[in-house]
VEXKE-755427 format. One record per atom (N, C-alpha, C): residue in three letters; x, y, z. Coordinates in steps of 0.001 Angstrom, whole numbers, padded with zeros to 6 digits, always signed. Each point is the difference from the previous one (the first is absolute). Example, Ala and Ser with C-alpha at 12.3 -4.5 7.8 and 13.67 -1.06 7.14 Angstrom:
VEXKE-755427
ala+013190-005690+007800 ala-000890+001190+000000 ala+000900+001200+000000 ser-000350+001050-000720 ser+000820+001190+000060 ser-000770+001090+000730 
end
This chain:
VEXKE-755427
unk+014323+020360-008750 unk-001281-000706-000028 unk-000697+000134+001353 unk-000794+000148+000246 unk-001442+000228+001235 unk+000035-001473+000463 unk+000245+000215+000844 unk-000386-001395+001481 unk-001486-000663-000390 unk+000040-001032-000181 unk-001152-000809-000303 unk-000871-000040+001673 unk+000666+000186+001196 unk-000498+000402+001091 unk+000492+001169+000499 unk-001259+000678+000374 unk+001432+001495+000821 unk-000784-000312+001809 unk+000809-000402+000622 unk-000275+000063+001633 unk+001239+000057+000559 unk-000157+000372+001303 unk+001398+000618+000663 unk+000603-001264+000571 unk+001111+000086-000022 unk+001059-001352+000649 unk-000733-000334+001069 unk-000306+000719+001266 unk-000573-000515+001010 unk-001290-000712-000026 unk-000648+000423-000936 unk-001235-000854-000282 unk+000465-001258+000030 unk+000676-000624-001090 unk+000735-001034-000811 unk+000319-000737+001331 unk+000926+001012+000985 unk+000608-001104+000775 unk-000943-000397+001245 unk-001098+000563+000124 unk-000738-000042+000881 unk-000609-001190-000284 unk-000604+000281-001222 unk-000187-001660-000746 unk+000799-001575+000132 unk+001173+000579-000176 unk+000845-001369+000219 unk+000102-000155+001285 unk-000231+000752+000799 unk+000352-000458+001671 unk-001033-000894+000559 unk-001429+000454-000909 unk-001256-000694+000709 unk+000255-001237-000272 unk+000450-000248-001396 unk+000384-001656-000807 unk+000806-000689+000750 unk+001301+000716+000280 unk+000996-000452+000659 unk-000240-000505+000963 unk-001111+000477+001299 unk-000147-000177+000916 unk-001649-001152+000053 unk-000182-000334-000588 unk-001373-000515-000286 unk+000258-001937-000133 unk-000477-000417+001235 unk-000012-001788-000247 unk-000995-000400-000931 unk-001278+000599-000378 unk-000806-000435-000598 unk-000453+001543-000672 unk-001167-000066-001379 unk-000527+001008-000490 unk-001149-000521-000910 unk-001261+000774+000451 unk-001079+000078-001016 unk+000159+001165-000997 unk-000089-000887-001261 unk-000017+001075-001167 unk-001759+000246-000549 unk-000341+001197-000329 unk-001634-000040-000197 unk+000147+000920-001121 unk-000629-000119-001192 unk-000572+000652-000985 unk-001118+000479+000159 unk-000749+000607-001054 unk-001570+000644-000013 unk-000810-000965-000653 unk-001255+000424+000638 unk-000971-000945-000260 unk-000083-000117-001461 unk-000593-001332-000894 unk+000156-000056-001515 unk+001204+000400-000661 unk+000910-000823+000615 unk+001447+000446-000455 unk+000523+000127-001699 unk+000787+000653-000149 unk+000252+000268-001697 unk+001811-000887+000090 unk+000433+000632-000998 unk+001107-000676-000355 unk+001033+000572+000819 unk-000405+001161+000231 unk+001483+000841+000420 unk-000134-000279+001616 unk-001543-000096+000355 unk+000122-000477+001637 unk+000517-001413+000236 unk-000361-000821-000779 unk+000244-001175+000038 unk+001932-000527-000162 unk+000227+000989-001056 unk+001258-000629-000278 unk+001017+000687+000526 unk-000200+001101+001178 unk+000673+000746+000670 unk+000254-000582+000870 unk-001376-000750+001121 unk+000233-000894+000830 unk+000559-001070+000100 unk-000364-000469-001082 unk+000805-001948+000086 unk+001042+000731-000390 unk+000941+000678-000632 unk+001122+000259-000273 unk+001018+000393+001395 unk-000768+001055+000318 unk+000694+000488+001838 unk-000003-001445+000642 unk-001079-001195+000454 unk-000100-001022+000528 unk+001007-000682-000333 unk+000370-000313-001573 unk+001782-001322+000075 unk+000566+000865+000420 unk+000250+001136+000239 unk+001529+000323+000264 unk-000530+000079+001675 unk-001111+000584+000303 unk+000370-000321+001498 unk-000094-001579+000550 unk-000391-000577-000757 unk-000240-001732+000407 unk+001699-000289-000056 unk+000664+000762-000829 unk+001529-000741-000200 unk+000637+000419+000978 unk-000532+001501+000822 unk+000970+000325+000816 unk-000625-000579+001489 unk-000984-001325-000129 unk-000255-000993+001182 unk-000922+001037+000941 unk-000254+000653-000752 unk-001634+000685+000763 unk-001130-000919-000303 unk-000757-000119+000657 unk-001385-000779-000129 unk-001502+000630-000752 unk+000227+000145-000802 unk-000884+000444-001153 unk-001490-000750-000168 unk-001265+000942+000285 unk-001005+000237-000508 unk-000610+000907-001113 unk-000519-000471-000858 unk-000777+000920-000859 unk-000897-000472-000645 unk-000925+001206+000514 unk-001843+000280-000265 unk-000375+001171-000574 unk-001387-000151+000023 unk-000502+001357-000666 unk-001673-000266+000872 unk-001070+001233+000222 unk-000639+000081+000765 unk-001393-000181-000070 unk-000462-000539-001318 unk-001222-000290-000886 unk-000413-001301+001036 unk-001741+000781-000096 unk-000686-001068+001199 unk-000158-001012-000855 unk-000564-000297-001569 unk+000228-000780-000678 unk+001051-000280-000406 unk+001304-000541+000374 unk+001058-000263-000387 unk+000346-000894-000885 unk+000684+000485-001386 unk+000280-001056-001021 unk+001379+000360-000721 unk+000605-000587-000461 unk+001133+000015-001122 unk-000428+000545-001065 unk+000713+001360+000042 unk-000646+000173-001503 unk+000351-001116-001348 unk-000672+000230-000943 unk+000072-001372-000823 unk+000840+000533-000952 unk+000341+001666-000150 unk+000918+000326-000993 unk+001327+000065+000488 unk+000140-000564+001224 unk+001440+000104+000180 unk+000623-001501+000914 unk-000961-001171+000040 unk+000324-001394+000093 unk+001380-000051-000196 unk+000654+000247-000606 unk+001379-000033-001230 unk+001275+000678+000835 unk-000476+001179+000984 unk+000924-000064+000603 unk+001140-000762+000862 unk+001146+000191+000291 unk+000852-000645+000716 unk-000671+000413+001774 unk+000803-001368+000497 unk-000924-000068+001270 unk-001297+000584+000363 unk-001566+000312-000997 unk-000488+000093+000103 unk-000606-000567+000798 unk+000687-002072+000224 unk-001273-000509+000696 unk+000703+000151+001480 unk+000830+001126+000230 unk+000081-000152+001672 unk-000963+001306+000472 unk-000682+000396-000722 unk-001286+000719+001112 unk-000635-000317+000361 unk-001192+000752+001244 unk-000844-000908+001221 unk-000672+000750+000099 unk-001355-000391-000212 unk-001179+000756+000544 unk+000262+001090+001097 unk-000490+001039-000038 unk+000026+000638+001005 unk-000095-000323+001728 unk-000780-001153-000113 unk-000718-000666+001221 unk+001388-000656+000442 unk+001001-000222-000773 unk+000938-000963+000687 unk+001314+001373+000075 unk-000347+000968+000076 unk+001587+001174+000170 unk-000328+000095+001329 unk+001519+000064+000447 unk+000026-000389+002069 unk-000719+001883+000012 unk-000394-000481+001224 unk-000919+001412+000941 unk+001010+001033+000267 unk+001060-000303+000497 unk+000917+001166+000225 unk+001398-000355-000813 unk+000580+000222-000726 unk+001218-000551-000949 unk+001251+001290+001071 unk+000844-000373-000409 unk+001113+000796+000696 unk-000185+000768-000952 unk+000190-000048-001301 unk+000056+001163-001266 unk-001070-000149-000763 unk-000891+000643-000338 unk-001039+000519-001476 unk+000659+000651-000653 unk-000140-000058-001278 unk+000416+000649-001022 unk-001475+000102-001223 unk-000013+000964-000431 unk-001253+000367-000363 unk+000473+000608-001747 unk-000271-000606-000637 unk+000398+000209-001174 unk-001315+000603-001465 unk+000519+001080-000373 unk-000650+000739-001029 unk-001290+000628+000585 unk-000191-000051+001287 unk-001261+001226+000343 unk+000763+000625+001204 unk-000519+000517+000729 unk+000579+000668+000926 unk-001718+000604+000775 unk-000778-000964-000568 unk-001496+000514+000352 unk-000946-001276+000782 unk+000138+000495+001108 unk-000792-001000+001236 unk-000733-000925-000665 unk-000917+000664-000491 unk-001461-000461-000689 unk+000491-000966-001374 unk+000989+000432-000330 unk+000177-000716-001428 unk+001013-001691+000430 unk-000404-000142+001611 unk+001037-001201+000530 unk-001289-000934+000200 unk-001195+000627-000213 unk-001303-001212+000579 unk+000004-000330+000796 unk-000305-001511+000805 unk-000138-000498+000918 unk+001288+000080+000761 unk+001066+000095-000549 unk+001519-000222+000856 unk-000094+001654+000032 unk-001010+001224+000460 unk+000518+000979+000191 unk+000639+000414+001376 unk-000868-000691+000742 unk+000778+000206+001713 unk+001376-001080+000191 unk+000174-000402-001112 unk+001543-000545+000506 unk+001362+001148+000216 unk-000436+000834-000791 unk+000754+001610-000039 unk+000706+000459+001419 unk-001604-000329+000832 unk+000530+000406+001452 unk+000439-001082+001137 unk+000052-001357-000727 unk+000695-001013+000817 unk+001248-000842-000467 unk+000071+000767-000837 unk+001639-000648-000398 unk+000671+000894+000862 unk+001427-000742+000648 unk+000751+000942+000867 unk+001117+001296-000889 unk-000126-000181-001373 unk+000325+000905-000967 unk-000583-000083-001133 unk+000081+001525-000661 unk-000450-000484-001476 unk+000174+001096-000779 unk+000739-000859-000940 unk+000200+000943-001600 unk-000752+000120-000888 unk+000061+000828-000748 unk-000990+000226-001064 unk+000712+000583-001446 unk+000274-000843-000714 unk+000457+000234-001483 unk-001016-000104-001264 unk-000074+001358-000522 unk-000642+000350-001004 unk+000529+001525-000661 unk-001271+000033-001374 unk+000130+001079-000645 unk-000802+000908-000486 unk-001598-000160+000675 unk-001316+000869+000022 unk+000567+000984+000788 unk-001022+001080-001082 unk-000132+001134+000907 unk-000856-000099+001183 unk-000787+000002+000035 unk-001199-000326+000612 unk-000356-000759+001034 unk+001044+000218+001148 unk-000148-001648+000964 unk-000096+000809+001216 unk-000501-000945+000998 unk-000353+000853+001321 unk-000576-001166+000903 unk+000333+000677+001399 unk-000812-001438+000941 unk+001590-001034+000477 unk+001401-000012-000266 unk+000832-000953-000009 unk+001087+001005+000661 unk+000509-000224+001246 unk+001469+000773+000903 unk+000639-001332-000888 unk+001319-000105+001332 unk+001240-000678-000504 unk+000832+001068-001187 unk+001289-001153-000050 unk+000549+000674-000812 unk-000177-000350-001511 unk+000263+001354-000676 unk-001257-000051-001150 unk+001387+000508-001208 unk+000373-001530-001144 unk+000502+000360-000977 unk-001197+000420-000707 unk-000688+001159-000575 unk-000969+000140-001006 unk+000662+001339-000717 unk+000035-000363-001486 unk+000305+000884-001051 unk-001196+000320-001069 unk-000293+000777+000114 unk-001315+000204-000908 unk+000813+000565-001307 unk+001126+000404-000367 unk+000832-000112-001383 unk+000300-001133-000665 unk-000008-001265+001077 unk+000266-001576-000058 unk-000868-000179-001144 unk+001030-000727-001007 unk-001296-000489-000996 unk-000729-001460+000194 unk+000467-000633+001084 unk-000697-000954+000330 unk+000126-000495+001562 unk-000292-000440+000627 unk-000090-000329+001691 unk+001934-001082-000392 unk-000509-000913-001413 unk+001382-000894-000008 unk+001211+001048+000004 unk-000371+001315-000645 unk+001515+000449+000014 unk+000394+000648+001325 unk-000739-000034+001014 unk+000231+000572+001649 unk+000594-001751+000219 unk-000588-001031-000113 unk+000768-001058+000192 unk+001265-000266-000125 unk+000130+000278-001893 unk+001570-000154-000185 unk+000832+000176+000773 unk-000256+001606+000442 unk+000687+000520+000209 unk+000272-000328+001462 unk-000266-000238+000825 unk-000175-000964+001418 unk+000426-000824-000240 unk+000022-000550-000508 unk+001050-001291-000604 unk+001513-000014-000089 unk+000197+001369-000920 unk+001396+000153-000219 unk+000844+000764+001492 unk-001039+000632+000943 unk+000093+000731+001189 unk+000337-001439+001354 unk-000564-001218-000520 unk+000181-001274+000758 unk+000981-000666-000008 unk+000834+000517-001400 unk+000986-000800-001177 unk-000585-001269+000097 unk-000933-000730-000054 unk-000698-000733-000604 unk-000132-000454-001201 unk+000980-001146-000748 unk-000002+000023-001547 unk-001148-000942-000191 unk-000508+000180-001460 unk-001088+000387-000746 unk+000177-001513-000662 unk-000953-000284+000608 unk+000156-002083-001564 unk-000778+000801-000696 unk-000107-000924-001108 unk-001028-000037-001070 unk-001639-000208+000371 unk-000477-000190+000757 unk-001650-000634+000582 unk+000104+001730+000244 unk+000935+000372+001188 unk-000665+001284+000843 unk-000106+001052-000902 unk+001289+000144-000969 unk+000053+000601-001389 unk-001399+000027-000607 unk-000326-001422-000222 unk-001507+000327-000611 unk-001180+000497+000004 unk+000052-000022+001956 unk-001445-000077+000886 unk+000424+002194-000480 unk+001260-000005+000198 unk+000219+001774+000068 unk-000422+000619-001719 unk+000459-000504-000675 unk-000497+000461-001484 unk-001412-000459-000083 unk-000936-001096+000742 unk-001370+000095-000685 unk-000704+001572+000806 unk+000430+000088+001033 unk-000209+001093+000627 unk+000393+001556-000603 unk+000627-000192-000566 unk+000954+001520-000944 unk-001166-000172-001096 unk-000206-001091-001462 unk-000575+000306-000360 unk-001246+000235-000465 unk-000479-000834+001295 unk-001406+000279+000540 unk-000540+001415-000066 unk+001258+000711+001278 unk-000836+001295-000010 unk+000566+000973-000831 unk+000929-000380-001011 unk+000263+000834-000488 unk-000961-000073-001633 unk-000310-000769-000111 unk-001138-000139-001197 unk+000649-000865-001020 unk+001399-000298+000111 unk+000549-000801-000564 unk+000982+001132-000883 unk+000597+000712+000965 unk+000861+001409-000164 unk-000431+000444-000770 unk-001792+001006-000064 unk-000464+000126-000601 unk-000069+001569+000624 unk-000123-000062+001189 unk-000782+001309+000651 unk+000951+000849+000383 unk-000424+001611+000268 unk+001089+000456+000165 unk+000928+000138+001385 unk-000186-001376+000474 unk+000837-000211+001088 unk+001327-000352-000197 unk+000166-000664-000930 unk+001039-000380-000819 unk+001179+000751-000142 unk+000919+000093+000763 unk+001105+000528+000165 unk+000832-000805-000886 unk+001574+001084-000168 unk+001391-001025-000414 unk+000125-000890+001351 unk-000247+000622+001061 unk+000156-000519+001418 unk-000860-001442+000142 unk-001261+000013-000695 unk-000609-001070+000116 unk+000467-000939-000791 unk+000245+000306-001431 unk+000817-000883-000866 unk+001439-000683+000603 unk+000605+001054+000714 unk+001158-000539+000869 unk-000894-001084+000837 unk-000546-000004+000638 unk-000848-001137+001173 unk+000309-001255-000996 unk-000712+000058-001287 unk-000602-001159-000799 unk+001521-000644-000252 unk+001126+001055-000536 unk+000807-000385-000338 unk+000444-001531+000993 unk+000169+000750+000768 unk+000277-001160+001809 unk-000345-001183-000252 unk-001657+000162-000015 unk-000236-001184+000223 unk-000223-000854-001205 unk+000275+000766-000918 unk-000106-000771-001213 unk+001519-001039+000131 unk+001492+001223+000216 unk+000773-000732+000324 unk+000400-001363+000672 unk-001113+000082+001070 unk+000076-001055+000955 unk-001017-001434-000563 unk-000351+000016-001377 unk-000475-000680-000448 unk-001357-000220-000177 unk-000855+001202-000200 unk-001314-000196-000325 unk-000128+000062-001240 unk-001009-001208-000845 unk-000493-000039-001216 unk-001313+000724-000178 unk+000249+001496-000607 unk-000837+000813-000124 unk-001172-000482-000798 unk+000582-001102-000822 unk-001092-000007-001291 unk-001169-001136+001001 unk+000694-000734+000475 unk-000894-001035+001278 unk-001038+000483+000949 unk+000484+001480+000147 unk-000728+000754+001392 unk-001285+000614-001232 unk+000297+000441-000762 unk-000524+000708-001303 unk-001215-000862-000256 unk+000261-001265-000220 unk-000855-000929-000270 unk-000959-000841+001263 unk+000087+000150+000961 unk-000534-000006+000828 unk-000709+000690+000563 unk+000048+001554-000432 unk-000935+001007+000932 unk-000372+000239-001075 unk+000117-000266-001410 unk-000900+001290-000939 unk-000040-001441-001201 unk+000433-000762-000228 unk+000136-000704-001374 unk-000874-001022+000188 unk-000747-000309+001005 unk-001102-001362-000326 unk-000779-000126+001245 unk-001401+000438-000801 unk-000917-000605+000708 unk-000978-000698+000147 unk-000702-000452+000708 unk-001230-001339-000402 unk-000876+000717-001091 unk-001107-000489-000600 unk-000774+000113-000755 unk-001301+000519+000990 unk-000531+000226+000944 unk-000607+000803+000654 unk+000588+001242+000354 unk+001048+000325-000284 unk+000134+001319+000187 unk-000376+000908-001162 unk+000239-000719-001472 unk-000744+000648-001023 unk-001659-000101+000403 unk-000459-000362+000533 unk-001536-000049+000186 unk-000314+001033+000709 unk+000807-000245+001375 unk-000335+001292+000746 unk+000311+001466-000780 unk+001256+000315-000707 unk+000467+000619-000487 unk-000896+000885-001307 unk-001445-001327-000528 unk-000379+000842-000928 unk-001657+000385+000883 unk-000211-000840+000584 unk-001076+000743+001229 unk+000124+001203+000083 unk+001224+000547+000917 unk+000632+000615+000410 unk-000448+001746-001076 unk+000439-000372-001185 unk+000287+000511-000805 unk-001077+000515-000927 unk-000975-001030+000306 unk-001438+000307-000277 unk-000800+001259+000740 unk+000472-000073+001187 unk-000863+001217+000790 unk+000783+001275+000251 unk+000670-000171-001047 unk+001062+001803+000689 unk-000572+000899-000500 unk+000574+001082+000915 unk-000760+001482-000266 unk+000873+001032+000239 unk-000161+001003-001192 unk+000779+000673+000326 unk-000618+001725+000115 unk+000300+000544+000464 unk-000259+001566+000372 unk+001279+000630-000458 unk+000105+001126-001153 unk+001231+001021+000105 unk-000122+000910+000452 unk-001230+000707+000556 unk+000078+000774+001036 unk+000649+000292+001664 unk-000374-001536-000016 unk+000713-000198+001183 unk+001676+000208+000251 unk+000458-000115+002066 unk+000896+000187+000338 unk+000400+001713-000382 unk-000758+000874-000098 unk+000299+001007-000376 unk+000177+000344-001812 unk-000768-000889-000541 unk+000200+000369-001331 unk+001363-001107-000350 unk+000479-000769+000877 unk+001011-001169-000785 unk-000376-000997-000254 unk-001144-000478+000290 unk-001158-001049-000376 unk+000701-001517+000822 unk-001477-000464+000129 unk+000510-001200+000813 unk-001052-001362-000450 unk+000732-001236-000157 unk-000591-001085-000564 unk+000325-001316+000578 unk-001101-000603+000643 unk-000789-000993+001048 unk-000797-000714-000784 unk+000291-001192+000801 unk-000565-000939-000388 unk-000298-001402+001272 unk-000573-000554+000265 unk-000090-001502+000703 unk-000157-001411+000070 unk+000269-000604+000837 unk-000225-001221-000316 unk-001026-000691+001314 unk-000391-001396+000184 unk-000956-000606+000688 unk+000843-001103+000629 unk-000524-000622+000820 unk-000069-000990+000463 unk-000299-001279-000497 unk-000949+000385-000895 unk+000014-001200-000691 unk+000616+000200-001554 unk+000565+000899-000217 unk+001427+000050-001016 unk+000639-001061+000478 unk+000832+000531+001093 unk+001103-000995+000669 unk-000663-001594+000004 unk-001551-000274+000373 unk-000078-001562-000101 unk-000502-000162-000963 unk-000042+000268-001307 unk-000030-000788-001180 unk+001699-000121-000355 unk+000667+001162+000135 unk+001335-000141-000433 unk+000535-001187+001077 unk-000439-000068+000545 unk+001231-000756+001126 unk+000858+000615+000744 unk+000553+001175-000179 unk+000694+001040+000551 unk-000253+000503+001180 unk+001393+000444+001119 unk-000274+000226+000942 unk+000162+001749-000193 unk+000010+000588+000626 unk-000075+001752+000024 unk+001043+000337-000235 unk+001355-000365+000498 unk+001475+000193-000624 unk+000253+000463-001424 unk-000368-001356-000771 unk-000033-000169-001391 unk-000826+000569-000587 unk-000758+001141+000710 unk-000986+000760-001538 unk+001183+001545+000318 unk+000941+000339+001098 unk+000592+000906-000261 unk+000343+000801-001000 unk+000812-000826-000753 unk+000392+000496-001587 unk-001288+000560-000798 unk-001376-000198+000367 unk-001308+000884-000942 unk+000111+001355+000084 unk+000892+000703+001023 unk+000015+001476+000223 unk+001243+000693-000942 unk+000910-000874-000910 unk+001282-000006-000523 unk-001025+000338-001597 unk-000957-001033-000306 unk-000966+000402-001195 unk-000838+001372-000117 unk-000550+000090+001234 unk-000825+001214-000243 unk+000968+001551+000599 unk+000849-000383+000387 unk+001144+001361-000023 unk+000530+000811-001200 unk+000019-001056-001111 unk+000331+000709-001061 unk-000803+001011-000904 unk-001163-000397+000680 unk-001349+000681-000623 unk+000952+002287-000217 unk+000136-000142-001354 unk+000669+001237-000433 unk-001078+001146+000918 unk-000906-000103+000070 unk-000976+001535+000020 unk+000289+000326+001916 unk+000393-000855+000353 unk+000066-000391+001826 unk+000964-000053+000874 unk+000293+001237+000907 unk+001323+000451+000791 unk-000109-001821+000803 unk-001192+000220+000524 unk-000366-001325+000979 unk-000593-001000-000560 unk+000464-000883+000718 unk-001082-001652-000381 unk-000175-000586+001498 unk-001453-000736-000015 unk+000086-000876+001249 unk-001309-000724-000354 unk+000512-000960+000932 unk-000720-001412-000036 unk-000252-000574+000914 unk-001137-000255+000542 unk-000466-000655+001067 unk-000715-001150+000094 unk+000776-000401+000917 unk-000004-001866+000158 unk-000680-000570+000678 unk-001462-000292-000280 unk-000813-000085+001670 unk+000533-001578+000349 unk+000394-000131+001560 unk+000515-001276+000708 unk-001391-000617+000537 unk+000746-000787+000276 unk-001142-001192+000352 unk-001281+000031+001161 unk+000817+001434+000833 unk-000981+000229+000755 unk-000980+001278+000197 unk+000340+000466-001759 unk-001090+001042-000327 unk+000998+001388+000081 unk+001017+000060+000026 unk+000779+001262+000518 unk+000697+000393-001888 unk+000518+000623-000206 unk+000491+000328-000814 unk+001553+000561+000341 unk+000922-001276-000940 unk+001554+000981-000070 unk-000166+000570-000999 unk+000823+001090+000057 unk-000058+001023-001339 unk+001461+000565-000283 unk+000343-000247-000956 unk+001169+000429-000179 unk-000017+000931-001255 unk+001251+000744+000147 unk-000208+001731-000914 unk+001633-000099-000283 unk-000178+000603-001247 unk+001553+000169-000596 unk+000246+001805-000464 unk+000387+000825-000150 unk-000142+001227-000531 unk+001497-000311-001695 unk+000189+000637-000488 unk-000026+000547-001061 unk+001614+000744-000028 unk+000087+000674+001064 unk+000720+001076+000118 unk-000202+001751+000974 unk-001525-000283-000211 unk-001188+001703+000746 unk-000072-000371+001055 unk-000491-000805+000392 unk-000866-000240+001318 unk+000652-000841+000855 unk+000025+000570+001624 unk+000567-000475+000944 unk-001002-001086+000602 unk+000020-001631-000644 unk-000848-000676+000522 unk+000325-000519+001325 unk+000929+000169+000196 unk+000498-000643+001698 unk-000849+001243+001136 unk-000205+000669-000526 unk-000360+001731+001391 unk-001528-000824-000542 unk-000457+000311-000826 unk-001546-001038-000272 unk-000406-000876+000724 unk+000976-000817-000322 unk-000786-001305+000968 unk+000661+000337+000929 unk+001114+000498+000800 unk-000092-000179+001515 unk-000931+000872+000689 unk-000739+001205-001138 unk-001301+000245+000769 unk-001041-000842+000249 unk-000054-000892-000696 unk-000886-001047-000049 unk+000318-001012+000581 unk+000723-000229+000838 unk+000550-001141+000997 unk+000642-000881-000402 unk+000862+000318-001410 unk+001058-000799-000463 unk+001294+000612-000034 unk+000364-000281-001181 unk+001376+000753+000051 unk+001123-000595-001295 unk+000890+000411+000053 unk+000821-000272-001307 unk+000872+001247-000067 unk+000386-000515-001204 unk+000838+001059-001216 unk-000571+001123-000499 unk+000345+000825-000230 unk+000004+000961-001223 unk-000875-000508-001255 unk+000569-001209-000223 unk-000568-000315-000965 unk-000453-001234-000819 unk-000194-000216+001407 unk-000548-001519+000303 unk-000684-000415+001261 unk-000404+000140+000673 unk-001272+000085+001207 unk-001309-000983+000051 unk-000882-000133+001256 unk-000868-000948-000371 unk-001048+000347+001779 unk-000969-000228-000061 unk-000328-000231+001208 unk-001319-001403-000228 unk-000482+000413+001903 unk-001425-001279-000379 unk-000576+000794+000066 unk-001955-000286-001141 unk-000978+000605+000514 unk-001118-000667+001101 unk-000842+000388+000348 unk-000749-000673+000764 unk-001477+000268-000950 unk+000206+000918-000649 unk-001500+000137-000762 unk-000187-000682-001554 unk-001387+000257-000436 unk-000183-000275-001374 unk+000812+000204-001043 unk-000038-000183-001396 unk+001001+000440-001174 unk-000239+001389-000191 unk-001690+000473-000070 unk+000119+000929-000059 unk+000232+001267+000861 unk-000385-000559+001313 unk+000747+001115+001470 unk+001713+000363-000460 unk+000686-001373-000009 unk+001015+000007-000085 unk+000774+000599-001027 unk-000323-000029-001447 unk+000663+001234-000894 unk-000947+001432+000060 unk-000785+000174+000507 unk-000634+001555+000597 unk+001357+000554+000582 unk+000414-001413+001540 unk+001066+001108+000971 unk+000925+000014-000817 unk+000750-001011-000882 unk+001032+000200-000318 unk+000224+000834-001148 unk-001170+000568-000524 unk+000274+001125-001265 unk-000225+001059+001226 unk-000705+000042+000479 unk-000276+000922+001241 unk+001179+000913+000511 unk+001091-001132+000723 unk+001420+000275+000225 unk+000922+000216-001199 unk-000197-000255-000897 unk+001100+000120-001293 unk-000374+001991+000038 unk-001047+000008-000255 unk+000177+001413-000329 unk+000503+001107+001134 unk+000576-000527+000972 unk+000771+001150+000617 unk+001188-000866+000700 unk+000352-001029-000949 unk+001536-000867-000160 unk+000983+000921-000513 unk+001156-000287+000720 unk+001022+001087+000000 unk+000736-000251-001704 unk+000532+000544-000645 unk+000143+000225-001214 unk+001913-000326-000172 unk+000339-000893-000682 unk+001595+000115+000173 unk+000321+000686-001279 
end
């Protein structure tokens, strides 16, 4: 069976020496954190909180909020605004980007922590020294965790178990995509062992949501468009939402995520994307491909970044500037 991580021993131990040696550590995710950033971090955090390190963890959004789809996590409520992560930490640890820009406001902490690691599994990262667990075969940033874990001998409760599987099947689509190894199934096995109720995690990220998300959801759904010409003849299908979507629904930007899971299936369309204009006129946009199209090389031309096949950046322009560039770039998107 194939290593659910492939990095060289010295990496690994280079890693544990920084831990080992570390009185305190800031842990930082990417800005608008997802499941797998989120539950990678608080997961690494109990086990280093158990081994009497002094644990921070943030994320770098000048508007800083909890996302509302993941309240539910374990020790969720020990994160802190960015404004309150110490100025120089003995250790940073930088989890699921490996991209300056994608740290926000906490990006110059990079160069004042007196060390810093960086665990992830984008291709696409740049801007971050230190020592760098990153596996871009990794099917999720949690399974570079695990595996740091078992490299710590660090045993696994049931909470950290969990925070590591919402993260697995977050990015794995819900072992949907073809990241999905026996190797990854081995991961799940683990932590399933260690006592996670799959059907609980199941029902929490995908089985219920408010009644404004169907609102936004048929908005949403109202304005799509699709082109099969596009992306080179694999066709691509967009759609958006408003600002004042989100305030009739009640909904914060988190919770319209799942609208890009509806218009992906659209049969005629390698690509789908959806753009989310925020509150201060900018547009997130997030893109899923199909299987054809390398949406992660896409948007990190476009000042985002991602997966293969799952990617997203911000725009700064109109709806319609904004799917111009991004059909713009699809058609000389690298082809898998």
């Amino acid at each position: 069976m194939t290593a659910a991580v492939t990095l060289p021993d010295e990496r690994w131990a280079a890693a544990v020496a920084l831990i080992d040696a570390a009185p305190d550590a800031t842990l930082v995710c990417h800005v608008a954190p997802d499941g797998d950033a989120l539950g990678s971090m608080l997961a690494l955090a109990r086990v280093l909180r158990a081994r009497g390190i002094d644990v921070t963890c943030t994320w770098g959004d000048e508007r800083w909020a909890v996302p509302s789809s993941y309240t539910w996590l374990p020790d969720i409520d020990s994160v802190v605004p960015p404004s309150s992560a110490p100025a120089a930490p003995s250790l940073l640890v930088v989890l699921d980007t490996a991209s300056r820009d994608r740290l926000g406001v906490l990006g110059p902490r990079a160069d004042e922590a007196a060390a810093l690691l960086v665990v992830d599994h984008h291709a696409h990262n740049s801007g971050l020294d230190g020592v760098q667990l990153i596996d871009p075969l990794a099917a999720a940033t949690a399974v570079v965790v695990e595996e740091l874990l078992r490299r710590l001998g660090s045993p696994i409760d049931v909470e950290t178990a969990t925070l590591l599987y919402v993260g697995l099947v977050t990015d794995t689509g819900s072992f949907q995509h073809s990241v999905t190894t026996p190797a990854v199934h081995a991961v799940a096995g683990r932590l399933l062992a260690a006592g996670v109720r799959p059907e609980e995690v199941a029902q929490q990220l995908w089985g219920s949501r408010p009644f404004g998300f169907a609102q936004v959801l048929g908005a949403a759904l109202s304005r799509v468009a699709l082109d099969r010409s596009a992306a080179g003849g694999r066709g691509v299908v967009w759609t958006w939402t408003t600002t004042e979507d989100l305030t009739v629904a009640g909904l914060s930007m988190d919770e319209i995520e799942p609208v890009i899971e509806a218009v992906r299936a659209t049969r005629e369309a390698d690509v789908a994307a959806v753009f989310k204009q925020d509150a201060d006129g900018t547009f997130r946009v997030s893109t899923r491909s199909r299987g054809g199209t390398d949406v992660g090389a896409v948007c990190a031309g476009l000042g985002g970044g991602g997966h293969r096949l799952a990617a997203g950046f911000t725009s700064y322009d109109d709806i319609e500037t904004t799917a111009r560039k991004l059909l713009a770039a699809l058609e000389t998107a690298p082809e898998l």
